[in-house]
C-alpha positions as CSV (number, residue, x, y, z in Angstrom):
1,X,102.8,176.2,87.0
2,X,101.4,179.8,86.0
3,X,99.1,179.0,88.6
4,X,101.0,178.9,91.3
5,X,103.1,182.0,90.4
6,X,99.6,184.1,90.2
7,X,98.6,182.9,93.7
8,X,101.8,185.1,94.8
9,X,101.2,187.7,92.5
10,X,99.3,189.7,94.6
11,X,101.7,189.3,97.8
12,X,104.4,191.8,98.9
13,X,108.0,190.6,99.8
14,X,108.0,191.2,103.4
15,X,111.4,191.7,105.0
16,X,114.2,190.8,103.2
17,X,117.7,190.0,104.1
18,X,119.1,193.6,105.3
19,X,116.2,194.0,107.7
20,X,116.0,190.0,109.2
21,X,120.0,190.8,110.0
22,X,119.3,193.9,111.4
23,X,116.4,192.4,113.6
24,X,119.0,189.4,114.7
25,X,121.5,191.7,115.6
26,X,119.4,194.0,117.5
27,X,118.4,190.1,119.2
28,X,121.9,189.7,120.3
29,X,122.7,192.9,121.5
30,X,119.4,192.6,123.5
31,X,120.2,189.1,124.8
32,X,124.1,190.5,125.8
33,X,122.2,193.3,127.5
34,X,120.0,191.1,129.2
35,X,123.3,189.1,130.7
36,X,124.8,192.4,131.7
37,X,121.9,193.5,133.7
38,X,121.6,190.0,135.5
39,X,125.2,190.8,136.6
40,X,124.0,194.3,137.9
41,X,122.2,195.1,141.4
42,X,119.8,197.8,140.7
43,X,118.1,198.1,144.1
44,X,115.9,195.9,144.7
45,X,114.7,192.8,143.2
46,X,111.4,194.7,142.1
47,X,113.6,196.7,139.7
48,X,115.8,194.0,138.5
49,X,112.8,191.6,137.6
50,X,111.0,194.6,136.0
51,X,114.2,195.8,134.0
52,X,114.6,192.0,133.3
53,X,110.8,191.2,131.7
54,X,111.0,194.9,129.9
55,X,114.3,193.6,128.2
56,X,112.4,190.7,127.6
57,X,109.2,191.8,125.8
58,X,111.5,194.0,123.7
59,X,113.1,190.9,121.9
60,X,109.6,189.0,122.3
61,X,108.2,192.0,120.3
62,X,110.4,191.8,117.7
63,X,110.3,188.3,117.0
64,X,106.7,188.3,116.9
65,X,106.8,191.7,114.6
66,X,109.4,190.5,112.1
67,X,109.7,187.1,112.6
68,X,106.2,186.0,112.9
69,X,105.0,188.9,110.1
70,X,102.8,190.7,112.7
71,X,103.5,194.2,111.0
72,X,102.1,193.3,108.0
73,X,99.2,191.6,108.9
74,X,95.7,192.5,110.0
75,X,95.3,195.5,112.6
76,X,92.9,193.3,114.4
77,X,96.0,190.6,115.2
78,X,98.3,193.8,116.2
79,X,95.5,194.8,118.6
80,X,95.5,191.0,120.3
81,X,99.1,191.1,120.9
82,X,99.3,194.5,122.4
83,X,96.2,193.9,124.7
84,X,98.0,190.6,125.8
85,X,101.0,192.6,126.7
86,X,98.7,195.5,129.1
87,X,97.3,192.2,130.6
88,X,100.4,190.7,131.4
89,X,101.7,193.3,132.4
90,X,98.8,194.4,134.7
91,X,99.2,191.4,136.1
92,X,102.9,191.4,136.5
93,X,102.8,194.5,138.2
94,X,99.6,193.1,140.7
95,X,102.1,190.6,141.7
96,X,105.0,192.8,142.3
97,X,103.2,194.8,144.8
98,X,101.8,191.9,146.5
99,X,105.4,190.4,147.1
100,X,106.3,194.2,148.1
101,X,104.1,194.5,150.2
102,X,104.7,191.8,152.6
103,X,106.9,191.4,156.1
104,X,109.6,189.2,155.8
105,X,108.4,185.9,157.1
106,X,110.2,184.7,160.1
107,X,109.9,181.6,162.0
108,X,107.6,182.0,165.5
109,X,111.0,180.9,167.5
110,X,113.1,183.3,165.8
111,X,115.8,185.4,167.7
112,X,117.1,188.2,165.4
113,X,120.8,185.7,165.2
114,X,122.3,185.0,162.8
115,X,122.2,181.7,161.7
116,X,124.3,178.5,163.8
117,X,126.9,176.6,161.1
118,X,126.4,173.2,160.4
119,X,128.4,171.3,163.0
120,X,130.8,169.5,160.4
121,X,131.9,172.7,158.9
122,X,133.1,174.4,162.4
123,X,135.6,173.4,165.0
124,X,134.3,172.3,168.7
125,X,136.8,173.7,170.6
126,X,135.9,176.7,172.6
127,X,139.1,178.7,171.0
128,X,138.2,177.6,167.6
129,X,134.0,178.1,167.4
130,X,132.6,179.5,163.9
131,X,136.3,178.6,162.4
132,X,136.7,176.1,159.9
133,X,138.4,172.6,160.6
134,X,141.7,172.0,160.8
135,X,143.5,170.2,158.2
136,X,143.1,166.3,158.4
137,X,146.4,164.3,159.2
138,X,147.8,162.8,156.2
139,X,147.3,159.4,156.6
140,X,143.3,160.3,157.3
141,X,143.1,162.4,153.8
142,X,141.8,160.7,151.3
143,X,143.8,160.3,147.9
144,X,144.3,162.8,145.6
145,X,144.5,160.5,142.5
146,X,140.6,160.3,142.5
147,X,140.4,156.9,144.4
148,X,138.9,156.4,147.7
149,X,142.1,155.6,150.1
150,X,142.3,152.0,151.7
151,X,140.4,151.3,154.6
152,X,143.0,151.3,157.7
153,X,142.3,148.1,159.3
């Protein structure tokens, strides 16, 4: 038994209660930021992803800080994880400007009109073209009691 208290003698108490609840709540407030942005149109979809993955490696950072005990280990593990973020984010970024930097594809056939409907959704008279259906009659409706009406015979 006094053998296995001396094996932690030497260890410090990393953490503790105060700062894991301080780390979780800076978590949540992170994660209900990160659903308010996704609400939010910031200009283009370059922005919103790069808001999105910065919001993102924030909380990762913390987890893998406090969490995973990364500020009080070795310097050498610190280095690893920030290196892995340059990368990733190098090759985030390598990404974003290829997307950018593309035309929109079109297809070879393609007019500059907007898209036709889908026939069942639009009206074939002339008076009534790109406007919804008209109501079915009621004995063509099906039932509203979540059973298929009887077939009329």
């Amino acid at each position: 038994m006094s053998h296995h208290a001396d094996s932690h003698a030497g260890h410090d108490v990393h953490g503790g209660p105060k700062l894991y609840g301080a780390i979780l709540a800076g978590l949540l407030f992170l994660t209900i930021v990160t659903v308010g942005a996704a609400y939010v149109d910031f200009g283009s979809s370059t922005i919103n992803i790069v808001i999105a993955m910065t919001i993102a490696t924030i909380k990762g950072s913390l987890v893998c800080l406090y969490f995973m005990h990364l500020r009080w280990d070795k310097v050498v593990n610190a280095v690893v994880f920030l290196s892995s973020l340059v990368f990733l984010a190098f090759f985030i970024t390598l990404c974003l400007i290829d997307v950018e930097s593309r035309d929109v594809l079109r297809p070879a056939n393609w007019t500059g009109q907007a898209p036709t409907p889908i026939p069942s959704q639009v009206s074939n008279t002339p008076e009534g073209i790109g406007q919804p259906p008209k109501p079915l009659p009621k004995e063509q409706q099906p039932a509203t009691d979540g059973h298929a009406a009887p077939p009329k015979h």
